[in-house]
C-alpha positions as semicolon CSV with decimal commas, in nm:
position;residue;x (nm);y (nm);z (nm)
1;X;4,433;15,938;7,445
2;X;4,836;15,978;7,430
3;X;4,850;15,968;7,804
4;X;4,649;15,646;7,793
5;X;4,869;15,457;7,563
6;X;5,176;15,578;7,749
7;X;5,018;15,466;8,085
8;X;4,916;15,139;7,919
9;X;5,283;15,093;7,743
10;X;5,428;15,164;8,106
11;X;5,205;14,895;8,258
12;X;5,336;14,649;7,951
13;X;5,679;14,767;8,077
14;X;5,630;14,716;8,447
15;X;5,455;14,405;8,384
16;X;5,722;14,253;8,169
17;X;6,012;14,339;8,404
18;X;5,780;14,228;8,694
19;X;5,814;13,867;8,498
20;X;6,124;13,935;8,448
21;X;6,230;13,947;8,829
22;X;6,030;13,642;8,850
23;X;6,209;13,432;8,629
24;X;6,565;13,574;8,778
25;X;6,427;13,454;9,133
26;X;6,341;13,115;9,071
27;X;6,672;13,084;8,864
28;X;6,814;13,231;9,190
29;X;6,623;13,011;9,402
30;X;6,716;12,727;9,204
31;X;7,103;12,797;9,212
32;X;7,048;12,831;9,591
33;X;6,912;12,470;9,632
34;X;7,183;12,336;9,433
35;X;7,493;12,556;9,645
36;X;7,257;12,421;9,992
37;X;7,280;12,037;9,828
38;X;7,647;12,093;9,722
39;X;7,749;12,220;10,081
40;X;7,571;11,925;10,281
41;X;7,771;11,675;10,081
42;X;8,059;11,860;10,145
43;X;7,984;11,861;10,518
44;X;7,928;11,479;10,471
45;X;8,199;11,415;10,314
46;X;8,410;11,617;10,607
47;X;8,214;11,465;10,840
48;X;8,339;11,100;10,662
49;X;8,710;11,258;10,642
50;X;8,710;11,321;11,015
51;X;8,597;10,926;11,088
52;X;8,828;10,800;10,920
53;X;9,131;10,988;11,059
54;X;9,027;10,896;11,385
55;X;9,005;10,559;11,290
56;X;9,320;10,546;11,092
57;X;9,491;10,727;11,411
58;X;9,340;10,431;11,613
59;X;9,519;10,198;11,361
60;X;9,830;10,408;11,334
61;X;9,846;10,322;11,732
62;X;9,770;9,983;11,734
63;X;10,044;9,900;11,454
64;X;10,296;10,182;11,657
65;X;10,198;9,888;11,966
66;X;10,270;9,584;11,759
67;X;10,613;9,682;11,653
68;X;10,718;9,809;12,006
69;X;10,590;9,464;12,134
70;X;10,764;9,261;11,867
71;X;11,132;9,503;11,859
72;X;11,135;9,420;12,247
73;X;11,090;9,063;12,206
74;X;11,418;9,086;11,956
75;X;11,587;9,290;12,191
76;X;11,484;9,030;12,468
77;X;11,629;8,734;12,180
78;X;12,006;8,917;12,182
């Protein structure tokens, strides 16, 4: 009879860190799908970043245009 309530304590045991693992993966799991949310913002915000330096470079050229056009036409005035 000792062996069987050791054998049936050592199921309890196995059973309750078998639960135990469960809950730890789903907590894992969970933490997981937030870091996986977290980095596709963060590669839409990059991805955000990246349009508007292009279209801030556009601008930056356009301006850089404008004054060269209007400095020659005071050159072109002395």
């Amino acid at each position: 009879m000792d062996i069987l309530k050791q054998l049936e304590q050592r199921i309890q045991a196995l059973v309750a860190q078998r639960n135990e693992l469960r809950e730890e993966l789903e907590s894992v799991k969970t933490a997981l799908e937030e870091c996986e949310a977290e980095a596709r913002q963060l590669r839409h915000n990059i991805e955000d970043a990246q349009s508007e330096k292009v279209a801030m470079s556009q601008e930056r050229d356009e301006v850089r245009q404008q004054v060269e056009s209007i400095l020659k036409q005071l050159e072109a005035l002395n």
